[in-house]
N, C-alpha and C positions, 0 to 999 in steps of 0.2 A: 419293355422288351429286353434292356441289358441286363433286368435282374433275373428272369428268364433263362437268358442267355449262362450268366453268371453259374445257374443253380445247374445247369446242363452239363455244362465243361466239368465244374469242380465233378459233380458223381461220378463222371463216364472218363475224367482226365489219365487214367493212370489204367486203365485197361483199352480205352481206346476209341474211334471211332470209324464208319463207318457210309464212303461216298456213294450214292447213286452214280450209274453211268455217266448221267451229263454233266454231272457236277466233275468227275475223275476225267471226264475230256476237257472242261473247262481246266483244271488243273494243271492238266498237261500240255494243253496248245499253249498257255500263258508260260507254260516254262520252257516251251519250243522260242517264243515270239510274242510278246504281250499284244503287238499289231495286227496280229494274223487273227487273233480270237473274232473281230468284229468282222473279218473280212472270210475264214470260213463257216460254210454253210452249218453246220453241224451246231457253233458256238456264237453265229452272228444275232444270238439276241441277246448274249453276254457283252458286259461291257470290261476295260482294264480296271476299274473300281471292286466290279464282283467280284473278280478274278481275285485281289490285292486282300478283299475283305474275306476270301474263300483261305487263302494264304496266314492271316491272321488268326481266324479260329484255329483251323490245324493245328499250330504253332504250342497249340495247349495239350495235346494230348501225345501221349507215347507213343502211342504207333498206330497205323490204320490200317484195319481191316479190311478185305475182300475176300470173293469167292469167283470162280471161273467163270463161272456166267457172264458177271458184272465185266471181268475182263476182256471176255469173247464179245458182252458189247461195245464196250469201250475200241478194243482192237478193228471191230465191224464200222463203228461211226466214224474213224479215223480211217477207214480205206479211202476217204475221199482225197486226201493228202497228197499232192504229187510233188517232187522233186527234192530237192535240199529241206523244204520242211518235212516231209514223210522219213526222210533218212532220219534226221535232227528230234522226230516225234519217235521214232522206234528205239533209241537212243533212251529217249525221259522214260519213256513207256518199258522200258523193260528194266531201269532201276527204281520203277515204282512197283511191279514187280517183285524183283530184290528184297527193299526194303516193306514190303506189305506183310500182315500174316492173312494168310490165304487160309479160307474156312470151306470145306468141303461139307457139302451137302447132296447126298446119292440123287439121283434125277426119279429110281423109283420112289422116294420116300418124297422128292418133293412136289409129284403129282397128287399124292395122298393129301396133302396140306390144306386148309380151307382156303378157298380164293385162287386155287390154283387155275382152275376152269378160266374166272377172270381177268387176273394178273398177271399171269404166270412163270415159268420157272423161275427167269433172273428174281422178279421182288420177291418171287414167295424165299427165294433161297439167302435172299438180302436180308429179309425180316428175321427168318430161320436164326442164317448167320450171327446175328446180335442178341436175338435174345434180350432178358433183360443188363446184359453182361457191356453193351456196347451201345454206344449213339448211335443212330443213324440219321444222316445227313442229306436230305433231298430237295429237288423244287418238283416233283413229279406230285403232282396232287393224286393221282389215284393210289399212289404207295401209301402217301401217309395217312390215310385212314386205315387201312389193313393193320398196318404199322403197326398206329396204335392200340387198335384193337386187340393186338396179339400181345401188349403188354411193351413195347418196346419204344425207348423213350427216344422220341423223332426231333431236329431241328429243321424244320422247313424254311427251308433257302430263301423262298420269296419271302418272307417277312424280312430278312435279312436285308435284301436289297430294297425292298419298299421304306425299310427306314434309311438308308441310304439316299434315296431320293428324297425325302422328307428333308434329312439332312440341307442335299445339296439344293433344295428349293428357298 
């Protein structure tokens, strides 16, 4: 797995990569509060480990990519937020924002896409988005077959944390 891992970061390190939704909400709740991850709904089947290990990868590449979509879900799964963390989350969430490059993909062109019917807008315009130009980073199992199929080189999250448990077993 880490030589895997290894060959992913180096191709994809210096143009970038690129979060699924839950992954960018785990990101962001653990930099609101590492203790709130397990305790909101949205991320309560992430642990502070993924989160640290989610932090780690990153750490390799230049800069991460998005697109609105992912945002607008990202911003949607976070409505649940209420009080000092919702403030404290709008806060991370709009210098991740900031710091992203945001990939636009028209919504007519991304109906046209194969898989759109299936998956639709956000992955097809995630998968879009990367190309063979950028990682993309998920635990959404129905993304990363499209994913790959479309030529685009996927690190799928659960491997990530299954050898983490392996690990800590």
């Amino acid at each position: 797995m880490k030589d895997y891992l290894d060959v992913l970061i180096n191709k994809h390190k210096k143009n970038g990569a690129l979060l699924d939704a839950n992954l960018a909400l785990l990101l962001l709740i653990g930099q609101v509060d590492r203790n709130h991850i397990s305790r909101f709904k949205r991320t309560s089947s992430y642990t502070v480990e993924d989160y640290l290990a989610l932090v780690a990868i990153l750490k390799n590449f230049r800069k991460i990519v998005t697109t609105p979509n992912v945002l607008t879900e990202v911003n949607n799964l976070a409505g649940a937020l209420a009080g000092k963390h919702k403030d404290a989350f709008m806060l991370v969430f709009s210098r991740y924002i900031e710091n992203s490059d945001e990939r636009y993909f028209q919504s007519k062109l991304a109906m046209k896409q194969p898989g759109f019917l299936k998956y639709g807008i956000t992955d097809v315009g995630a998968i879009w988005a990367c190309g063979s130009k950028y990682l993309l980073i998920s635990d959404d199992f129905k993304m990363v077959a499209p994913a790959r199929a479309a030529g685009v080189d996927v690190l799928n999250f659960n491997y990530i944390r299954q050898a983490l448990m392996n690990i800590e077993s």
